[in-house]
N, C-alpha and C positions, 0 to 999 in steps of 0.2 A: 668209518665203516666202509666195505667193501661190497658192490655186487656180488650175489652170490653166484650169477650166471656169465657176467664177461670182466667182472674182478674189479671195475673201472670205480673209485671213489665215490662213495655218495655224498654229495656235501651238500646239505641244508640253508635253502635261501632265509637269509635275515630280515623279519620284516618286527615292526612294532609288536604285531600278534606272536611270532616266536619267540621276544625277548619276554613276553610277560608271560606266555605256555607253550615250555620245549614243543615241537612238530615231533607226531607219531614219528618212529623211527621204522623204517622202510630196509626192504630185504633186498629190492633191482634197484638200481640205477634209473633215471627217467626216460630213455631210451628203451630198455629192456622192457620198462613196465608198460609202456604202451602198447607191446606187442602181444601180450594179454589180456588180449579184447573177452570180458565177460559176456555170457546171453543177456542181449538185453531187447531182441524184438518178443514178435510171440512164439510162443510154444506151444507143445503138447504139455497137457496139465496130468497125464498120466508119466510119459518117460522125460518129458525137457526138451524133446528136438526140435530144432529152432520148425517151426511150422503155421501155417495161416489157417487152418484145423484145427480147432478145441481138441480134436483126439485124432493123433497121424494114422497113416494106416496100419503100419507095424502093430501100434496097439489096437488098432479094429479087428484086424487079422488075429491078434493072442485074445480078443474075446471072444471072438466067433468060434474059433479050434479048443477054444480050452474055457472058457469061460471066466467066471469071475477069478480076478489074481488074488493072494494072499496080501501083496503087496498094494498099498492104497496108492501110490504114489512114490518119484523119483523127480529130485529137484538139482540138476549139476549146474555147477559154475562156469566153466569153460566150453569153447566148443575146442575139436581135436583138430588145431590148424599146428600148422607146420612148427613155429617156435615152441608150442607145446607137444610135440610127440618127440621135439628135440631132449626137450626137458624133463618128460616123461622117462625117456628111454636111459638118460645119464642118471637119474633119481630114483629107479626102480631096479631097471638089469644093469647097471654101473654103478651099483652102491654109491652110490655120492647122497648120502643119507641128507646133507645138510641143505639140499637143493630145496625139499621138500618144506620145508619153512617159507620160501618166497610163496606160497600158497596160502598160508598163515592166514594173511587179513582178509583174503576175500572168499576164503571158505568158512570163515569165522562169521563174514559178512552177512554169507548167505543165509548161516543158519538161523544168526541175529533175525532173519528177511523172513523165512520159515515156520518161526518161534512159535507167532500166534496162531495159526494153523494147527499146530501141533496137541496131540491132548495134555493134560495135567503131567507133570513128572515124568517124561520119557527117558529110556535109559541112550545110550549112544552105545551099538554092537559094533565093533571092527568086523569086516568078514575075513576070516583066517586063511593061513598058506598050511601047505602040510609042513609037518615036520623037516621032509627030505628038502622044498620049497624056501622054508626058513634057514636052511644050512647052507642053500645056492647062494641067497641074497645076502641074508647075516642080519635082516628087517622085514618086517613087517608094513609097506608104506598106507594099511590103512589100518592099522592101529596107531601109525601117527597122526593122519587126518581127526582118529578119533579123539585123541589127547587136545586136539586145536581145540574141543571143545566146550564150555563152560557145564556141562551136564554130566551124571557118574558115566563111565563110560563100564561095563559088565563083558567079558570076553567069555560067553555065552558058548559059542559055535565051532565046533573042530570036524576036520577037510581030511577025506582020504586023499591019498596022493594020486593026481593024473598028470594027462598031458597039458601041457601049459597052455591057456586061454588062447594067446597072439599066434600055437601054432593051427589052432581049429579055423575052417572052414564056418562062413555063417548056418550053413547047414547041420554041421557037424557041432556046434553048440547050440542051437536049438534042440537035437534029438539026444544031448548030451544025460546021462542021470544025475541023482541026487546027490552031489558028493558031501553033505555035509547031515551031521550027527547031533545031536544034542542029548546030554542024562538028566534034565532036571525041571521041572516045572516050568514055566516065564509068568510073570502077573503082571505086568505093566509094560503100558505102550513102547515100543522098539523104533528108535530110527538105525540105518545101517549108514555105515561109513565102508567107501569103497571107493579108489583111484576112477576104476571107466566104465561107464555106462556102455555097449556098443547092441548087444539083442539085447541084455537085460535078463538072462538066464539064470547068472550067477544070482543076482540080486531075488530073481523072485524061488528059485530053490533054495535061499536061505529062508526068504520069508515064509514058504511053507514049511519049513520046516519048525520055526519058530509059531507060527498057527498052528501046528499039530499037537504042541506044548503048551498050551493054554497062553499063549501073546496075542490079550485085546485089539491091537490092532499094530501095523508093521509098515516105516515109510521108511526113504532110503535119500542120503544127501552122498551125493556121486561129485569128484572135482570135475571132470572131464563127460562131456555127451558126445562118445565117436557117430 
């Protein structure tokens, strides 16, 4: 098998423990994969960013202005360092659909990390692209994250069309509106699947939206914390 980021063979070291249970089969190379350093100091227990604060100030600042979120919580895997905004950017705006699998196991990981925290039977919601969005890309990359999932995943939420996230100002997606719509009830707890956490707008204007619908409760597993 091949990396799927610099092509290079992956070849499986032979030890006694491999000959008697195949090794997980792996998506980089060992080079590639070490450069996807997961969070693993402390964080904020509200958005994930790496922080020495139980709650950063971003998220003091969105209680204090706006009060309680919709949103209980946001849990990402990576932080936004260079080899991943490389990978981001060829797996998202360069269609290279297949890149988005080397994410596989340690978003899988995390959720596995998340589980018990989580309430009884939650569904997994992709947050949607518009239409005109879908046609640019030709995917959806957090309807894939959401498939990584072992849980139903429900495609709940649909997006009017705007200006793309990466080209807004942080100012300008904080005072951004509601772009998303919902026609149907919700009864059970929602986690959301989403590529990048960066303010966090996206994420908690779905979650309100999805609380205005009767969703018990709304948390959010993000691959990236920019």
């Amino acid at each position: 098998m091949n990396c799927l980021w610099c092509d290079a063979d992956i070849i499986p070291a032979i030890t006694w423990k491999t000959i008697l249970q195949p090794p997980e089969s792996k998506n980089l190379c060992p080079p590639c994969e070490e450069q996807l350093q997961v969070i693993r100091g402390n964080r904020c227990r509200k958005c994930s960013r790496e922080s020495e604060e139980k709650l950063c100030s971003d998220c003091r600042w969105r209680e204090r202005n706006e009060g309680e979120s919709s949103l209980a919580w946001n849990y990402s895997v990576f932080p936004y360092n260079e080899r991943m905004q490389e990978m981001v950017s060829k797996w998202k705006y360069r269609g290279d659909y297949a890149i988005g699998n080397a994410f596989k196991r340690d978003y899988l990981k995390a959720f596995n990390h998340i589980a018990p925290s989580l309430p009884n039977d939650p569904a997994v919601v992709p947050i949607p692209l518009s239409e005109e969005r879908i046609k640019e890309r030709g995917f959806n990359q957090s309807r894939m994250l959401a498939q990584f999932l072992p849980i139903e995943m429900v495609e709940l939420l649909k997006r009017t069309h705007s200006e793309k996230q990466s080209k807004r100002t942080r100012r300008q997606r904080l005072a951004a509106g509601n772009p998303f719509f919902i026609n149907q009830t919700v009864n059970k707890p929602v986690i959301l699947a989403d590529d990048i956490y960066t303010t966090g707008t996206t994420l908690h204007h779905a979650a309100s939206i999805l609380k205005m619908h009767g969703c018990p409760a709304v948390f959010a597993l993000t691959l990236v914390r920019g």
